[in-house]
C-alpha angles and dihedrals in degrees: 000000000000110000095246097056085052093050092039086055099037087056097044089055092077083023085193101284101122088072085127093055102051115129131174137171121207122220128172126201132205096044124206114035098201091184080069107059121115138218100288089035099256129139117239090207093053086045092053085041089063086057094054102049100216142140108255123183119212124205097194127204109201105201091065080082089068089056091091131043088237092099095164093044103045083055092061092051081061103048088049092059106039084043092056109107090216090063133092111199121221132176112239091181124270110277098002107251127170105251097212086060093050110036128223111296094047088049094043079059094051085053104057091030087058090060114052108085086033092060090034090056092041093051107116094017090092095238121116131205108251112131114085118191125175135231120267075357090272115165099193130279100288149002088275087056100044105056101038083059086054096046095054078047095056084047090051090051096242135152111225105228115231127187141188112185127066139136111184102271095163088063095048087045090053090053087040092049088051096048091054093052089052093045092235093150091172090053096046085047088053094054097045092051087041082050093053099046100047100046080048081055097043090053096049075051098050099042092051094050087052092053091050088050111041091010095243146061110284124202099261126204120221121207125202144145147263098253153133088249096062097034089071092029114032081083086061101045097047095046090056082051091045081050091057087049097245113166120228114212132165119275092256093059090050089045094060086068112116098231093075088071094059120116120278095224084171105067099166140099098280121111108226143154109276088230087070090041089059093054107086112192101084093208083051101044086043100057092051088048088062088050091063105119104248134193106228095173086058097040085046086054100044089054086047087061105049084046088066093047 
């Protein structure tokens, strides 16, 4: 079957009628982004996130407060975001290493090192740091890997953080980055609208794919990043989800799903959507991999771009 009459049937299976029943939860790696601060130290996204009144999750890596010499000030970045009641607080690692580069004993370091400030700024708000998500959502280079890095984070009492939403942000946000320098407006504006319309296409994608595999809606997870990006359209994109009703709720209440105690039947060092990770035949999980709606002018351009480097 063409790719297009697959997709075509996958997303007629939910055929969009499950609009009502639409729930997501957002969550946002690599806080804080301590290039973004401004002036008074403050984050434009979080300030944004207060407007829209919405539970966040943060998966922090502490050592981006060391990217910048403002030591004191960069703290306090932190502390703002981990302090907020809308926030759930989540360890990404330290210093965000792949695990299946770095073996077990140097990532169980970059566990407990990635904790320390966080649990030292969230003593006496009553939130607790129990939500661990790894970076490029590698899982380590193999089964035995993988489930000798989940054990030590059951042991340390951890959650390990799925998702099942993402579309590429952090690509968009590096061709965005490079508009602004160059002070091409129209173009920036381009990528960001590109960015919202795709990811609005990735989760009509997604929804439907989790329809055709557990024959409902599930409660999806988006993952995205502290950006510039996302600071001027994470808005947008959240108000066309909120258009399609979608429902945003906090990360505990998506995790008590059922499906996230389905089996991983992908235990390896790719980063993929958890949706794909549940499917277990890999001809099968593949296939509906290559349906996944891409961007090829932005992927083009992104390429472009590390050419010229």
């Amino acid at each position: 079957m063409k790719k297009h009459v697959l997709l075509a049937a996958i997303m007629s299976v939910c055929g969009l009628s499950y609009a009502q029943q639409r729930n997501v939860s957002i969550t946002i790696d690599d806080i804080p982004n301590v290039h973004l601060a401004k002036a008074d130290g403050s984050s434009g996204l979080l300030q944004k996130l207060d407007s829209l009144k919405l539970p966040v999750a943060i998966f922090i890596n502490e050592a981006n407060l060391k990217r910048t010499p403002a030591a004191e000030k960069n703290r306090q970045l932190l502390k703002s975001w981990v302090l907020r009641d809308y926030v759930t607080v989540g360890n990404h690692s330290f210093s965000h290493p792949n695990y299946a580069e770095v073996g077990f004993d140097a990532f169980k370091e970059e566990v407990i090192k990635g904790e320390v400030l966080t649990k030292e700024l969230l003593k006496g708000s009553g939130k607790s740091l129990d939500y661990f998500r790894f970076p490029f959502n590698s899982m380590g280079k193999d089964s035995i890997d993988f489930d000798r890095m989940q054990q030590f984070l059951k042991e340390k009492k951890y959650i390990s953080t799925p998702y099942t939403v993402e579309s590429e942000d952090w690509l968009y946000a590096r061709l965005y980055d490079k508009a602004l320098r160059e002070g091409d407006a129209a173009k920036a504006k381009s990528i960001g609208m590109q960015y919202v319309e795709t990811s609005v296409k990735i989760f009509a994608f997604f929804d439907s794919l989790s329809v055709a595999t557990f024959d409902r809606p599930i409660k999806q997870i988006y993952l995205c990043h502290d950006s510039q990006l996302n600071t001027d359209y994470l808005p947008q994109l959240v108000q066309k989800l909120k258009d399609q009703q979608y429902n945003f709720i906090s990360l505990g209440d998506a995790m008590t799903d059922p499906v996230y105690k389905s089996k991983e039947h992908y235990k390896g060092p790719f980063g993929f959507s958890w949706i794909y990770r549940w499917i277990q035949d890999p001809a099968k999980r593949r296939a509906m991999m290559r349906l996944e709606p891409q961007n090829m002018e932005i992927h083009k351009a992104h390429e472009e771009m590390n050419a010229k480097k």
